[in-house]
N, C-alpha and C positions, 0 to 999 in steps of 0.2 A: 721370437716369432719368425723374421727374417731367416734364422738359422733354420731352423724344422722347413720353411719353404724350400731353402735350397737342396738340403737333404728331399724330402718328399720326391723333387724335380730333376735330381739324378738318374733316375731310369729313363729319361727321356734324352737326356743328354749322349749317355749310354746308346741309345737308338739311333742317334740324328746319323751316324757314320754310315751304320747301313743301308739308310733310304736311298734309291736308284738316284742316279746324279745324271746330265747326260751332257756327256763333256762338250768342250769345244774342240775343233782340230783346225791346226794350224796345218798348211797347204804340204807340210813335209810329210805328213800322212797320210799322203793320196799319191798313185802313181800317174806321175803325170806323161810316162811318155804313151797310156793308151786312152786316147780322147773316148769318152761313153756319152753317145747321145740316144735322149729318151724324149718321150713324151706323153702327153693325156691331160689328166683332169688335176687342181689344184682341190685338195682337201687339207683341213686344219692346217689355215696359213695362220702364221704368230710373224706377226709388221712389227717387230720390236729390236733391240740391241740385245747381244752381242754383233748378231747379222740377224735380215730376212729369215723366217723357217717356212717349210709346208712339207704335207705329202701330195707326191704324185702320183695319183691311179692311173696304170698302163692298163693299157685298151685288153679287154679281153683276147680279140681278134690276135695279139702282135704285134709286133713293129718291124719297120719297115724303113732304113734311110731315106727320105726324104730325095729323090733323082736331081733337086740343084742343090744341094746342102753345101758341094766342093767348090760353087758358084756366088756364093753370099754374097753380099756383100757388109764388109765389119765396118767398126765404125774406125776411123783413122786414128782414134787413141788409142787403140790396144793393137798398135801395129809392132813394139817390143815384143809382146807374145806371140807373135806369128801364127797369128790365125788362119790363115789362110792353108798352113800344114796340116795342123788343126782339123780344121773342118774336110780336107783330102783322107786323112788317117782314121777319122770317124768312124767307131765301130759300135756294133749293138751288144747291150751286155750276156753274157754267157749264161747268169742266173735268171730263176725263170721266175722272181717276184714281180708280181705286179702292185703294189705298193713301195714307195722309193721315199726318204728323205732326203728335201734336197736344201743344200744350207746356199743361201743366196750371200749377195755381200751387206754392210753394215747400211743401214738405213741412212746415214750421213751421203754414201757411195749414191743407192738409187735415189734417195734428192736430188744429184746434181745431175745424174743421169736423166731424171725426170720420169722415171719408171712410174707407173700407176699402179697403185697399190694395188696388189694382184689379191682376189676373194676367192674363196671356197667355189668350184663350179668352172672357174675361168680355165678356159684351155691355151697350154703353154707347152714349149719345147725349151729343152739344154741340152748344153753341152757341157761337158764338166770331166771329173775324177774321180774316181770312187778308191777303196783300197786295192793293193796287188794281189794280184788274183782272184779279185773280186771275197775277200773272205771278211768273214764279221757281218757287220750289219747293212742292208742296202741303203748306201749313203752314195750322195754324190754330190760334191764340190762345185759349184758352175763355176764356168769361165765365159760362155754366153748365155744369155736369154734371150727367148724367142717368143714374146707377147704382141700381142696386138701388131703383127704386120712390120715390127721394127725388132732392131736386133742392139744388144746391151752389152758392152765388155767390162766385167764385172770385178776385176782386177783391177782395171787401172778408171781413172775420172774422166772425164770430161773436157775439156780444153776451155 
């Protein structure tokens, strides 16, 4: 009986390889010397590990840098990353999705950060990575978040 189960259950096995998978990307697949900042509306945010996920809907209208964006102020833990470059080099991305995933950092990070669990609805700005030449899928790596009035360095913790 056991045996005929597992027989029977081999076309499923057969299957599993092909089902969409959606990888993880480690920070080497994002280019980081063109900083991409966006912003809008968080839709299907998933608060879970590996890291944060959401999408974010860009405003119909466009987007538009932010006139103190070069002005921030960061938080003083992520002064190794030179934000302050960063946020001067900021540019708007070339493609013209208004739907974006954007992978935040691991939930362990905005614990200590004290991030508020961002909902469906909330409106949010980053800054982040996406791939070279913006090709593949509209992804974008943050390196800050920009919720509720304060700003998050998403790389490195807290002090």
């Amino acid at each position: 009986m056991h045996r005929r189960t597992l027989v029977a259950a081999a076309p499923l096995w057969l299957w599993l390889p092909s089902a969409p998978v959606r990888a993880h990307h480690g920070w080497s697949s994002f280019d980081q010397t063109r900083p991409i900042y966006l912003e809008g509306m968080a839709r299907d945010v998933r608060w879970r590990n590996p890291h944060a996920e959401l999408k974010l809907e860009l405003p119909a209208a466009g987007l538009k840098l932010p006139a103190d964006l070069a002005t921030r102020v960061l938080p003083p833990q992520s002064a190794p990353v030179d934000g302050a470059s960063l946020l001067k080099a900021a540019q708007l991305p070339t493609r013209k999705d208004r739907l974006w995933d954007i992978e935040l950092a691991p939930l362990s990070r905005m614990g200590a950060w004290q991030v508020p669990e961002i909902k469906a609805g909330d409106a949010l700005a980053v800054l982040g990575f996406t791939f070279a030449a913006e090709k593949g899928d509209p992804i974008l790596r943050v390196e800050y978040l920009f919720v509720g009035g304060k700003t998050y360095g998403l790389r490195s913790s807290p002090a």
